[in-house]
N, C-alpha and C positions, 0 to 999 in steps of 0.2 A: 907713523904716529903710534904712540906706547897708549896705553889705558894702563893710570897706576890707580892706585887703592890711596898710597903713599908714597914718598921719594923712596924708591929701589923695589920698589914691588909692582910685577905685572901683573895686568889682571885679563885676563884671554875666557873667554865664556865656552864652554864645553856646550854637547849637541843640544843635550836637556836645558841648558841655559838660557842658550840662545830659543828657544820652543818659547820658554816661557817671559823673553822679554820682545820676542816678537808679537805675542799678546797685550803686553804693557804697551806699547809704544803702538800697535795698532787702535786699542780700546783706550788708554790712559788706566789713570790709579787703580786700581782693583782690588779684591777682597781674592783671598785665596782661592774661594770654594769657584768663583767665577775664572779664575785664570784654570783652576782643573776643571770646569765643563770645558772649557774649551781647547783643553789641551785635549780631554776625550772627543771629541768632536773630529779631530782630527788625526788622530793614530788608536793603535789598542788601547784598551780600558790603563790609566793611571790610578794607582791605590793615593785615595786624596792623602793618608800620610807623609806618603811618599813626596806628592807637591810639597805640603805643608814643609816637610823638613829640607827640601829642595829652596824653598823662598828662602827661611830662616838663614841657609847657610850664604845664598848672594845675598842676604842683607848684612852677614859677617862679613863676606869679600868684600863690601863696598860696591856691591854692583845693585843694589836695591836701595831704596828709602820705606820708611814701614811708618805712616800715620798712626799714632796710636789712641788720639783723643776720644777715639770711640768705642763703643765695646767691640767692632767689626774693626781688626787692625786691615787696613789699605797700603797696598802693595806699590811703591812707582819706580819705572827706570830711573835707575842714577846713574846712567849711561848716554850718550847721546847716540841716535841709532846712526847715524851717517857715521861718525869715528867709530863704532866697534866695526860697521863693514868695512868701512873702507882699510880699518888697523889687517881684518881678516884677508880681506882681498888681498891686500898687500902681502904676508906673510903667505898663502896661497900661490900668487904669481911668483915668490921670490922662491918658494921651494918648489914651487912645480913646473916652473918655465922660466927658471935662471933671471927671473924680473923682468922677462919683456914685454909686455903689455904689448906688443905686436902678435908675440905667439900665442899667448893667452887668446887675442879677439879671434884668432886663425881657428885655432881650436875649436872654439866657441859658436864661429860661422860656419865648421866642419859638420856641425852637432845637426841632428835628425831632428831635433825638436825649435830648431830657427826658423819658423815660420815667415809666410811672405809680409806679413803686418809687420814683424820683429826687423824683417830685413829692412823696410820701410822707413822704419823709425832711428835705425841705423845711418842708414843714408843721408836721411837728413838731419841729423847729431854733426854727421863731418861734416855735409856741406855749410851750415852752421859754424862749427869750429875752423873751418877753410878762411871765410870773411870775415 
């Protein structure tokens, strides 16, 4: 699945993008200064311009909506979060494991960080998908 802006244009979110619309889609609409507390919260110090002119341009790409009835303009995903992972995943599995979503889960269950919960919850996903 593509994410266009418009017919022939992809629109793929870079690291910083995706940072800052995994805040929209967690918290909803936002104001800028709120989407940079929170991006500070969670990595080094962000220069709020930098947010600032980081929104502006995904609201060029079509990847934002900007409310502006207010004097506070409000920020919201124009993205849906399940189709950018899933577009990601996809283009991830397809370059990094020839598209096989077998190798991919191997991988995955290979990893140090697969706790016994995660296993857990795995287990019963297939058995789920089994019946």
């Amino acid at each position: 699945m593509t994410l266009r802006k418009d017919p022939g244009e992809t629109v793929v979110p870079t690291k910083t993008e995706m940072d800052v619309l995994q805040v929209l889609w967690k918290f909803g609409p936002s104001t800028v200064r709120f989407v940079h507390d929170k991006l500070n919260e969670q990595k080094e110090a962000v220069i709020y311009t930098s947010t600032l002119k980081l929104m502006q341009v995904m609201k060029e790409k079509g990847m934002l909506d900007r409310d502006e009835s207010s004097m506070k303009h409000v920020y919201s995903a124009a993205l849906e979060e399940e189709k950018v992972k899933g577009n990601m995943l996809g283009r991830f599995m397809d370059s990094m494991y020839d598209g096989s979503p077998s190798s991919l889960v191997v991988a995955l269950l290979g990893n140090d960080k697969t706790s016994a919960d995660e296993l857990r919850k795995i287990k019963d996903l297939l058995n789920k998908m089994e019946k």
